[in-house]
mmCIF file of the C-alpha atoms, coordinates in Angstrom:
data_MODEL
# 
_entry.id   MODEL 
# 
loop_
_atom_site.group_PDB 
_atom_site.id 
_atom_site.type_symbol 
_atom_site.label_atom_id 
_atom_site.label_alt_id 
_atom_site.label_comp_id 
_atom_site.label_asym_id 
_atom_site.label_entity_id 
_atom_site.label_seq_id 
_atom_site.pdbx_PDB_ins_code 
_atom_site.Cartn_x 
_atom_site.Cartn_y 
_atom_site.Cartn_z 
_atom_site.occupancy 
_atom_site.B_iso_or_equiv 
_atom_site.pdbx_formal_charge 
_atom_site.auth_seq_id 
_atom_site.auth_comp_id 
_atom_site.auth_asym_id 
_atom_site.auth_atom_id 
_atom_site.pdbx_PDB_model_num 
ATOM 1   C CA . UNK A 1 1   ? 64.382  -123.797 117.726 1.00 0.00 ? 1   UNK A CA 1 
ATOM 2   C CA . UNK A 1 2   ? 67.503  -124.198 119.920 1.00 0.00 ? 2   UNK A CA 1 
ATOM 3   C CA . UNK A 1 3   ? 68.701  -120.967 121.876 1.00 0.00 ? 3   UNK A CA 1 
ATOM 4   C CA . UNK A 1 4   ? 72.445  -120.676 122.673 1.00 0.00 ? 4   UNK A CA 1 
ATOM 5   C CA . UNK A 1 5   ? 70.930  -120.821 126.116 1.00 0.00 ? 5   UNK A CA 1 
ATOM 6   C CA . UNK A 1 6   ? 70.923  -124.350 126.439 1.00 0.00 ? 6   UNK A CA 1 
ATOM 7   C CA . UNK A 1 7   ? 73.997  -126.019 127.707 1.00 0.00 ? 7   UNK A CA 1 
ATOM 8   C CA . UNK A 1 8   ? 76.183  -128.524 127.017 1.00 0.00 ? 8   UNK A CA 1 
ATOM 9   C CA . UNK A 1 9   ? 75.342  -130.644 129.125 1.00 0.00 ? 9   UNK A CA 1 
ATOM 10  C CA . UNK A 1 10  ? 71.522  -131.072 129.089 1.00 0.00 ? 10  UNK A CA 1 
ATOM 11  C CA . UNK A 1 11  ? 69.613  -133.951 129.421 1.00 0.00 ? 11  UNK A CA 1 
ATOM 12  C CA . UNK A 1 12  ? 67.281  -135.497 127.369 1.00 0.00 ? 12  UNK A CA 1 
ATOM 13  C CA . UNK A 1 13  ? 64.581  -135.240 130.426 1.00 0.00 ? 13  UNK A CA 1 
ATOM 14  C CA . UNK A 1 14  ? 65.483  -131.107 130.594 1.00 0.00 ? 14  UNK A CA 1 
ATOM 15  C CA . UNK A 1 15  ? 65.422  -130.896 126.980 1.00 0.00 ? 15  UNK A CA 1 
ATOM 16  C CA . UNK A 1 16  ? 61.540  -132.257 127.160 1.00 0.00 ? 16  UNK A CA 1 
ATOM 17  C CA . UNK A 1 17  ? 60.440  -130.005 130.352 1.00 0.00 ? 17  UNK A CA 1 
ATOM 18  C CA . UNK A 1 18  ? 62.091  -126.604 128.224 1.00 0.00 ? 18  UNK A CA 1 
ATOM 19  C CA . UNK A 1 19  ? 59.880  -127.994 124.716 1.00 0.00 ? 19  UNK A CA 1 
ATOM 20  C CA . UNK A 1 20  ? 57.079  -128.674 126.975 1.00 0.00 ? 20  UNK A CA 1 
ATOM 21  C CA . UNK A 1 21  ? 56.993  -132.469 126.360 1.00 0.00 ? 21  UNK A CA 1 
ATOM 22  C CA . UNK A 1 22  ? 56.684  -135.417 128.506 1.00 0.00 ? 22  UNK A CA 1 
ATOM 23  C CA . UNK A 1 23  ? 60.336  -136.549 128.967 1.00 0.00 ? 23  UNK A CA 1 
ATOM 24  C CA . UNK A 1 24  ? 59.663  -140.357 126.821 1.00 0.00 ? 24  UNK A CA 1 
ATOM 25  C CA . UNK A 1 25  ? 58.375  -138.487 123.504 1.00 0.00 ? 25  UNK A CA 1 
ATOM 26  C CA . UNK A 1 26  ? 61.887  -136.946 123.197 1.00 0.00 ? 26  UNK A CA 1 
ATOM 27  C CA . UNK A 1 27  ? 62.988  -140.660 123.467 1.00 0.00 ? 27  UNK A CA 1 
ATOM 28  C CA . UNK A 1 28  ? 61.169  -141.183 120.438 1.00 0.00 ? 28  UNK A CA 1 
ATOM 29  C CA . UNK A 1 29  ? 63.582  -139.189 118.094 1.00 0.00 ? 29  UNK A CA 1 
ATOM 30  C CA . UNK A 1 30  ? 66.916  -139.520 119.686 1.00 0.00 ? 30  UNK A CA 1 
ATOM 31  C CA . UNK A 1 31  ? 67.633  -143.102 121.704 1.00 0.00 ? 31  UNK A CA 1 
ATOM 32  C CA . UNK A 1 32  ? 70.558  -141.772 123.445 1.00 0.00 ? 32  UNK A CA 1 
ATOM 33  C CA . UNK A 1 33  ? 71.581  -138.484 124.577 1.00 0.00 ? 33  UNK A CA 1 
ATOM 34  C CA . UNK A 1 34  ? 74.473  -139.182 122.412 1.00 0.00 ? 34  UNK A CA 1 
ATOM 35  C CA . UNK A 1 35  ? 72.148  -139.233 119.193 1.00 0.00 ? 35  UNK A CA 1 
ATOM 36  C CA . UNK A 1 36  ? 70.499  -135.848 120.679 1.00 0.00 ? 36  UNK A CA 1 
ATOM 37  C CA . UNK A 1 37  ? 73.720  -133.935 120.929 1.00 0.00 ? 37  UNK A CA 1 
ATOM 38  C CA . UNK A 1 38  ? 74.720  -135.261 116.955 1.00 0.00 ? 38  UNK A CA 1 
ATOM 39  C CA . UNK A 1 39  ? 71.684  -133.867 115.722 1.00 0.00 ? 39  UNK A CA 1 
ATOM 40  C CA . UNK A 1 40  ? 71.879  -130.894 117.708 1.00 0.00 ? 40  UNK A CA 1 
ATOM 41  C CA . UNK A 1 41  ? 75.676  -130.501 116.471 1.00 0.00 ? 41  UNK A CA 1 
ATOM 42  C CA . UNK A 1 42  ? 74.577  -131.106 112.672 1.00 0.00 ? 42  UNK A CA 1 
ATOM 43  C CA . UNK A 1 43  ? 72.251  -128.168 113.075 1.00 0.00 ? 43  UNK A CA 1 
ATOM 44  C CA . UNK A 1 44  ? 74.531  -126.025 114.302 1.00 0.00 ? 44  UNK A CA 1 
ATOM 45  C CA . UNK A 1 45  ? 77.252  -126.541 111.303 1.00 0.00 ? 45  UNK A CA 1 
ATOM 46  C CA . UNK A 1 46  ? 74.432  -126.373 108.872 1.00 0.00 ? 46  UNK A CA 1 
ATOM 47  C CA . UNK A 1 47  ? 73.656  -122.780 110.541 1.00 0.00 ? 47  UNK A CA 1 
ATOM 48  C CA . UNK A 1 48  ? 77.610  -121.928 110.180 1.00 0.00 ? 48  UNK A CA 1 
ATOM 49  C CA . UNK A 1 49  ? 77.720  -122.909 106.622 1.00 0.00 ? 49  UNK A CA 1 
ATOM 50  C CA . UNK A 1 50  ? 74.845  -120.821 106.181 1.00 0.00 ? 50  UNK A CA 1 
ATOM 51  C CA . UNK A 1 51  ? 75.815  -117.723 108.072 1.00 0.00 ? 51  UNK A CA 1 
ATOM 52  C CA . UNK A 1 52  ? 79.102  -118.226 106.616 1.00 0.00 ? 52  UNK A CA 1 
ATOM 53  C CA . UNK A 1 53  ? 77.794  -118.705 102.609 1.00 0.00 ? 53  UNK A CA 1 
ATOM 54  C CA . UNK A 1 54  ? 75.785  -115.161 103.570 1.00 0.00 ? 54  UNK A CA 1 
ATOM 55  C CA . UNK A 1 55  ? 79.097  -113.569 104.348 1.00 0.00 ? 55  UNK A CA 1 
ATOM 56  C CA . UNK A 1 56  ? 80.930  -114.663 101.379 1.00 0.00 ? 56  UNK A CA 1 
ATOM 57  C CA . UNK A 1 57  ? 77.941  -114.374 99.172  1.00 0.00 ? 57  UNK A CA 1 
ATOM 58  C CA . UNK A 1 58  ? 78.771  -111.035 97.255  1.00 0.00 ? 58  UNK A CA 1 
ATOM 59  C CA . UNK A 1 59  ? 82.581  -111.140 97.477  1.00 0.00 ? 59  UNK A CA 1 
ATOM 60  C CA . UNK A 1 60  ? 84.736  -112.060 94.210  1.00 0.00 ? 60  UNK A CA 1 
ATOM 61  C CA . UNK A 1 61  ? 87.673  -111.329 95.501  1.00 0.00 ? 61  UNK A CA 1 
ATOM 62  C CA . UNK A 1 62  ? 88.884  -114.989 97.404  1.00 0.00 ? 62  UNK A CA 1 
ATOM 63  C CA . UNK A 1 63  ? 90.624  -113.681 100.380 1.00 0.00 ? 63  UNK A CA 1 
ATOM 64  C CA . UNK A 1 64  ? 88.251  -111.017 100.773 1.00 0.00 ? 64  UNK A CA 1 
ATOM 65  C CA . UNK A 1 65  ? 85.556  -113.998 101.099 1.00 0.00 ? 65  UNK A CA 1 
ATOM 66  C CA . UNK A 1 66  ? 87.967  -115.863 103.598 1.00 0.00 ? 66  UNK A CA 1 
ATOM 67  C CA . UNK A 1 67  ? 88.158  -112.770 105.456 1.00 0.00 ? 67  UNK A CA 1 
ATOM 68  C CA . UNK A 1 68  ? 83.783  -112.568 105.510 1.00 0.00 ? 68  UNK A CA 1 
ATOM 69  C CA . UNK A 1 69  ? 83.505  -116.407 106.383 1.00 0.00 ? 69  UNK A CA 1 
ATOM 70  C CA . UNK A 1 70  ? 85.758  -115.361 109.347 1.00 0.00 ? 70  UNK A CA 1 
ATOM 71  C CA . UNK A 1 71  ? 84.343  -112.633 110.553 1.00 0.00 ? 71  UNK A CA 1 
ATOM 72  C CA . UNK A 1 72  ? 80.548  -114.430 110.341 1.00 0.00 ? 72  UNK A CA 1 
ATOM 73  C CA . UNK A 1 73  ? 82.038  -117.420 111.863 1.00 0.00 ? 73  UNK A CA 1 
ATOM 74  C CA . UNK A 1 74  ? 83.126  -115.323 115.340 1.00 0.00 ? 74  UNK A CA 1 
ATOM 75  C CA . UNK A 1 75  ? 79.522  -114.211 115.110 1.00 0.00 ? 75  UNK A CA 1 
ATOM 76  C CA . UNK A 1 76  ? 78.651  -117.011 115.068 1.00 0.00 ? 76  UNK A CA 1 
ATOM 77  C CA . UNK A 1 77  ? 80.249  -118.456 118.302 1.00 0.00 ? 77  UNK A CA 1 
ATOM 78  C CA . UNK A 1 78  ? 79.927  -115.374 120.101 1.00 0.00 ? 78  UNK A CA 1 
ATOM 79  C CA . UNK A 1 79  ? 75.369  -115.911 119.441 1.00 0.00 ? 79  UNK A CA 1 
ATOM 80  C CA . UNK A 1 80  ? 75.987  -119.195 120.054 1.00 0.00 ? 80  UNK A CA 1 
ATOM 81  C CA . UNK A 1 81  ? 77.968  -120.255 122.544 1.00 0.00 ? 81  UNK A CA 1 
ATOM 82  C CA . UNK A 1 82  ? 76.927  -123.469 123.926 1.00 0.00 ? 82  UNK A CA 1 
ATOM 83  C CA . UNK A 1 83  ? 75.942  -124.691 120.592 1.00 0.00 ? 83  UNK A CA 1 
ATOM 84  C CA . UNK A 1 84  ? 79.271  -123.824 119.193 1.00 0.00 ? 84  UNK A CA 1 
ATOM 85  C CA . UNK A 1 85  ? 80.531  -125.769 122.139 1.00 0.00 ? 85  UNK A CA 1 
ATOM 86  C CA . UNK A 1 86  ? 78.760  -128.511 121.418 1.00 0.00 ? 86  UNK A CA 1 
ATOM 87  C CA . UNK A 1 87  ? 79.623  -128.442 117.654 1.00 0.00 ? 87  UNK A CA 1 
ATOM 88  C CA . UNK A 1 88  ? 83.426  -129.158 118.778 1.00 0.00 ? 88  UNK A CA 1 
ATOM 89  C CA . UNK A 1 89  ? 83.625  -131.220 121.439 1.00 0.00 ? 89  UNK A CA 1 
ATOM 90  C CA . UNK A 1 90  ? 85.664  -134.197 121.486 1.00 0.00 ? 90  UNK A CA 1 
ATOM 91  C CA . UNK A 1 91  ? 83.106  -136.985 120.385 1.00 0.00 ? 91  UNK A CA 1 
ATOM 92  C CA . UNK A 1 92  ? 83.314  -140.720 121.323 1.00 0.00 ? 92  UNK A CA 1 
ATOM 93  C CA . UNK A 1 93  ? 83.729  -142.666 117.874 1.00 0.00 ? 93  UNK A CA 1 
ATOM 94  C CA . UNK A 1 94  ? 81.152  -144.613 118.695 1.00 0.00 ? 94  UNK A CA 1 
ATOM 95  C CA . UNK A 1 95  ? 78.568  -141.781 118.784 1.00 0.00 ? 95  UNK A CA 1 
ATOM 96  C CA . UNK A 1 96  ? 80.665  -139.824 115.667 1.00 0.00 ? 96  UNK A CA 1 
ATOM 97  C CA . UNK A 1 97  ? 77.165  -139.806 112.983 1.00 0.00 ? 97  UNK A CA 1 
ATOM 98  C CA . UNK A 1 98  ? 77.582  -139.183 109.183 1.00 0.00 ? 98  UNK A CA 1 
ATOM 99  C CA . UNK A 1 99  ? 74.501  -136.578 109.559 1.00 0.00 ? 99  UNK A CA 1 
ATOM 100 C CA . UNK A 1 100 ? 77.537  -134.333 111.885 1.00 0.00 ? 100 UNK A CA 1 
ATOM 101 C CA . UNK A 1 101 ? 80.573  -135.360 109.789 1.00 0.00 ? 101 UNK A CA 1 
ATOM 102 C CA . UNK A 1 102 ? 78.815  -134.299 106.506 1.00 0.00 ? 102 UNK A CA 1 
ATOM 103 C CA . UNK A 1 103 ? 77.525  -131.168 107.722 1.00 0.00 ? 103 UNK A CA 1 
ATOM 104 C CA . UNK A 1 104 ? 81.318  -130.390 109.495 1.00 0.00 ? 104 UNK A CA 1 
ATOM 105 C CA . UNK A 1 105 ? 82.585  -130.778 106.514 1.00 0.00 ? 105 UNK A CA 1 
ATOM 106 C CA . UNK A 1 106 ? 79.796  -128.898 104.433 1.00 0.00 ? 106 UNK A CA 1 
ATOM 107 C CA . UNK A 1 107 ? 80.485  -125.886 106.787 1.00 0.00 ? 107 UNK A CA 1 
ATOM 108 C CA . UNK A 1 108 ? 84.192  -125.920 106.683 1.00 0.00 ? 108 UNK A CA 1 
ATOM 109 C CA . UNK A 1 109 ? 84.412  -126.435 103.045 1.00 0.00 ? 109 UNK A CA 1 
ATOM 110 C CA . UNK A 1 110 ? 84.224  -123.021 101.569 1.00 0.00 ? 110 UNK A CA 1 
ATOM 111 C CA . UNK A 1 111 ? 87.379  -122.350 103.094 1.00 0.00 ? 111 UNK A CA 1 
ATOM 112 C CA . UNK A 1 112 ? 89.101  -125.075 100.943 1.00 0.00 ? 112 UNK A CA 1 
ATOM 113 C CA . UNK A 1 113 ? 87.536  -123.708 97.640  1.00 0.00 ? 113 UNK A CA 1 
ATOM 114 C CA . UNK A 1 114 ? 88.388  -119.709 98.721  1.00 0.00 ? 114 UNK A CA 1 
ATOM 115 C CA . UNK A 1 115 ? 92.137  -121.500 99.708  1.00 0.00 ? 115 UNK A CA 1 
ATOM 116 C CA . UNK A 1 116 ? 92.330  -122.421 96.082  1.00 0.00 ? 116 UNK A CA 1 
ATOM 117 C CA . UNK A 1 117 ? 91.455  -119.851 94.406  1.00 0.00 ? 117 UNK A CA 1 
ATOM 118 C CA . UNK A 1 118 ? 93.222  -117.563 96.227  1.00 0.00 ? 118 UNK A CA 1 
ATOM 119 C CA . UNK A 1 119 ? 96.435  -119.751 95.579  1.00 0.00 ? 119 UNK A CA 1 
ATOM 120 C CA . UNK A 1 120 ? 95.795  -120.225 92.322  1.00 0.00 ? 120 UNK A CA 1 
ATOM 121 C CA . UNK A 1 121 ? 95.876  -124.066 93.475  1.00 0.00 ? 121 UNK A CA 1 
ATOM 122 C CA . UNK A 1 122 ? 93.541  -127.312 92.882  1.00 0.00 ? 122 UNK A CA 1 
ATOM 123 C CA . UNK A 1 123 ? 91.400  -127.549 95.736  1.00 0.00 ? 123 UNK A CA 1 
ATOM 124 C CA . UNK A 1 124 ? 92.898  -131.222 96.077  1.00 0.00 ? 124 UNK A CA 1 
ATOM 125 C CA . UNK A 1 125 ? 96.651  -129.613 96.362  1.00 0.00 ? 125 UNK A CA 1 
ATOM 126 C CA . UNK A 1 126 ? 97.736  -130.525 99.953  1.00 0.00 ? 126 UNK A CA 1 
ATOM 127 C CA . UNK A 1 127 ? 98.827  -127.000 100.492 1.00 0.00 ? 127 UNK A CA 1 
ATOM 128 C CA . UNK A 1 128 ? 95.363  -126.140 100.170 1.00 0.00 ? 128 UNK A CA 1 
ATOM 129 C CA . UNK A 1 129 ? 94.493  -127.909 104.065 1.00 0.00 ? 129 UNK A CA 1 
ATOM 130 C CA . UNK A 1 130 ? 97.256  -126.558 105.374 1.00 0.00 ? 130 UNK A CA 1 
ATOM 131 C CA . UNK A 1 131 ? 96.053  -122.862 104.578 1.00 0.00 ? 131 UNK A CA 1 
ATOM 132 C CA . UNK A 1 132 ? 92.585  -123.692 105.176 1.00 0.00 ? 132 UNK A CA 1 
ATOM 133 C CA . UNK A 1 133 ? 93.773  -124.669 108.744 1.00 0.00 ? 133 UNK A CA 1 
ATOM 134 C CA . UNK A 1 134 ? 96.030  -121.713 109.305 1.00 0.00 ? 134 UNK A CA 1 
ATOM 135 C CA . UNK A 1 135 ? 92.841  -119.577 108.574 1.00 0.00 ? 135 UNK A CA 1 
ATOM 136 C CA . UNK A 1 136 ? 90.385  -121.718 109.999 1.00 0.00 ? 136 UNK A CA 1 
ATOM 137 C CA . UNK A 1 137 ? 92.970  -121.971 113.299 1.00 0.00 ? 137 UNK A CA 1 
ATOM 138 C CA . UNK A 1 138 ? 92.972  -117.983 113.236 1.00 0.00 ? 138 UNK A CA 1 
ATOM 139 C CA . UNK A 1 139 ? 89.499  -117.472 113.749 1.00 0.00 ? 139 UNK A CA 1 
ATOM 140 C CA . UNK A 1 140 ? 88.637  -120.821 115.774 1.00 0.00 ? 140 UNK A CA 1 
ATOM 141 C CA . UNK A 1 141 ? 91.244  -119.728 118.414 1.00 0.00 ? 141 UNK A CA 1 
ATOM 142 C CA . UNK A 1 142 ? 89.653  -116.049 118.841 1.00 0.00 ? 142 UNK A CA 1 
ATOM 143 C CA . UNK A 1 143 ? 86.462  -117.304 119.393 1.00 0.00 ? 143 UNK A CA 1 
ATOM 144 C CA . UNK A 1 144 ? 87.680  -120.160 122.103 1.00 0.00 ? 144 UNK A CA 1 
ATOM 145 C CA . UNK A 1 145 ? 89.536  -117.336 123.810 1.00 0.00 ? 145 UNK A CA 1 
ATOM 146 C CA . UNK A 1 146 ? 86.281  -114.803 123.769 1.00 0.00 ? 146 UNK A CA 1 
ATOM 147 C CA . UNK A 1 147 ? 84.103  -117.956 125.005 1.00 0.00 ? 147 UNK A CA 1 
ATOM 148 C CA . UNK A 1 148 ? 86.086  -118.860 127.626 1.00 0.00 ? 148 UNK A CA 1 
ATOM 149 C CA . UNK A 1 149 ? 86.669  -115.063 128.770 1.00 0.00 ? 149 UNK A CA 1 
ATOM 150 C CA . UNK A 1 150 ? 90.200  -115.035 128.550 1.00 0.00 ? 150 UNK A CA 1 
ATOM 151 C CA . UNK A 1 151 ? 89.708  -111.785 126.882 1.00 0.00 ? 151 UNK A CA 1 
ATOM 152 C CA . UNK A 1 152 ? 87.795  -110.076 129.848 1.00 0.00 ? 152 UNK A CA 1 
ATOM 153 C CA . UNK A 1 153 ? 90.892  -109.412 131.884 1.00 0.00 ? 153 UNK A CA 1 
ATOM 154 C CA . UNK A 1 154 ? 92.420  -106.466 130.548 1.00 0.00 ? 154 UNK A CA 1 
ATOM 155 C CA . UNK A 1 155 ? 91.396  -103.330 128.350 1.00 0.00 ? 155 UNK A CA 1 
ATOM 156 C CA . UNK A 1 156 ? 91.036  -104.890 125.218 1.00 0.00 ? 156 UNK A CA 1 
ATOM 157 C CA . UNK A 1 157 ? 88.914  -103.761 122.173 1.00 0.00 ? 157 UNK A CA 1 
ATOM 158 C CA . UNK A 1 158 ? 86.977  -107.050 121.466 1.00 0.00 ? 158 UNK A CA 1 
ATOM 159 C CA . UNK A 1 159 ? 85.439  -105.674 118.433 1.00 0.00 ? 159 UNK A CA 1 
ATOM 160 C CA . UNK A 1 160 ? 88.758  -103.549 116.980 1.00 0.00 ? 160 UNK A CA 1 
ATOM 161 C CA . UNK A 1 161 ? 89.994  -107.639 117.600 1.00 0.00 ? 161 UNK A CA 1 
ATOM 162 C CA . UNK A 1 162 ? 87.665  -109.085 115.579 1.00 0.00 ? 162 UNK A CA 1 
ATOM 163 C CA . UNK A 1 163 ? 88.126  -107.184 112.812 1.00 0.00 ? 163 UNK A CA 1 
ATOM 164 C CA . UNK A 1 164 ? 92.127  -107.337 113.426 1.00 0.00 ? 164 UNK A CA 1 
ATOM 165 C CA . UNK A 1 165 ? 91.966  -111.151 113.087 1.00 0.00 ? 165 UNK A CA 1 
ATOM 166 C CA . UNK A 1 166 ? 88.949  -111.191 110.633 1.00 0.00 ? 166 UNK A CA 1 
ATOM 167 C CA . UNK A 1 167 ? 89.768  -108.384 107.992 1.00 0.00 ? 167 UNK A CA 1 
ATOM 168 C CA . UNK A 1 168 ? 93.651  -108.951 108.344 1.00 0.00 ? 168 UNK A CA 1 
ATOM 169 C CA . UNK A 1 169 ? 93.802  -112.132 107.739 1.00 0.00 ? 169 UNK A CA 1 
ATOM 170 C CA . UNK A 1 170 ? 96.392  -112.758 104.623 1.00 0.00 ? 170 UNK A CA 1 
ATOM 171 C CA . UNK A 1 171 ? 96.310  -116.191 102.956 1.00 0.00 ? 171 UNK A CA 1 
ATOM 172 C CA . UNK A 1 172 ? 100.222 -117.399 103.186 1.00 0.00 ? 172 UNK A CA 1 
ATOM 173 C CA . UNK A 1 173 ? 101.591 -118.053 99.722  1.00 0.00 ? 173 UNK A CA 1 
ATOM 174 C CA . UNK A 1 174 ? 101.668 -121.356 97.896  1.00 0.00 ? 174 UNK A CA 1 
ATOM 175 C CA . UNK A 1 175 ? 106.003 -121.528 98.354  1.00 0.00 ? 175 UNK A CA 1 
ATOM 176 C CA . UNK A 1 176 ? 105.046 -120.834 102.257 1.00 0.00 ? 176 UNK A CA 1 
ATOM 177 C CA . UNK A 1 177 ? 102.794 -124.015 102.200 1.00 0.00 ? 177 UNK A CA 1 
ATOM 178 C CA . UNK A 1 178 ? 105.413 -126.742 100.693 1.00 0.00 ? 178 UNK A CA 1 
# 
């Protein structure tokens, strides 16, 4: 199992010495470091769009679901940092896998489908990515700023944050959206 401990920019030798391999097995699952760091990316948006379907898992209410898949989704980050580094960093095309897009997509869909219901919109309405964004964007950008420590400088209640941005987060209306 990968810890958030190991960093973004590990080799494929360092990545056998920590798994207690000789450094050419690992070579015999991933060619490139490249193919590594997809894989490793896929498994961390498969863990997001799991932590994220616990969240939402008991709530009816849409936007009180958005608000849950938010709140695990800081979590998330914050347990795993250099994974959730790794999980959005800008990728060469030419190393871009459909095992990563699928499960980027897989993780960020639930947003879409909580979008639409709380707009009383088809999930395939336009206006639904642009308020899936503007939530996504709200909870993305918190948990960038408490990864990078931008947040460390002054007296600020990271948690009473969290929950500011998570839990008072209000869906903008369909008109808002055109």
């Amino acid at each position: 199992m990968l810890s958030s401990s190991i960093g973004v920019d590990l080799s494929l030798r360092e990545l056998a010495r920590r798994v207690g391999v000789s450094s050419t097995a690992v070579y015999r699952h991933f060619a490139t470091k490249e193919d590594f760091r997809a894989a490793v990316s896929a498994e961390g948006y498969r863990r997001l769009a799991a932590a994220g379907a616990t969240a939402r898992a008991k709530r009816t209410d849409p936007v009180e679901a958005i608000r849950a898949t938010g709140y695990a989704y800081i979590q998330f980050a914050r347990g795993n940092p250099a994974l959730f580094k790794m999980m959005f960093e800008r990728v060469d095309p030419a190393y871009r896998t459909d095992e990563r897009s699928a499960a980027a997509v897989d993780a960020l869909s639930s947003i879409y489908v909580d979008m639409a219901r709380a707009l009383n919109l088809d999930v395939n309405d336009p206006r639904i990515a642009l308020g899936a964004i503007h939530a996504w964007s709200h909870v993305h950008g918190l948990s960038v700023l408490i990864l990078e420590g931008k947040l460390d400088q002054g007296p600020v209640d990271l948690e009473r944050l969290i929950e500011l941005v998570a839990n008072g987060y209000q869906p903008p209306t369909a008109d808002l959206l055109r």
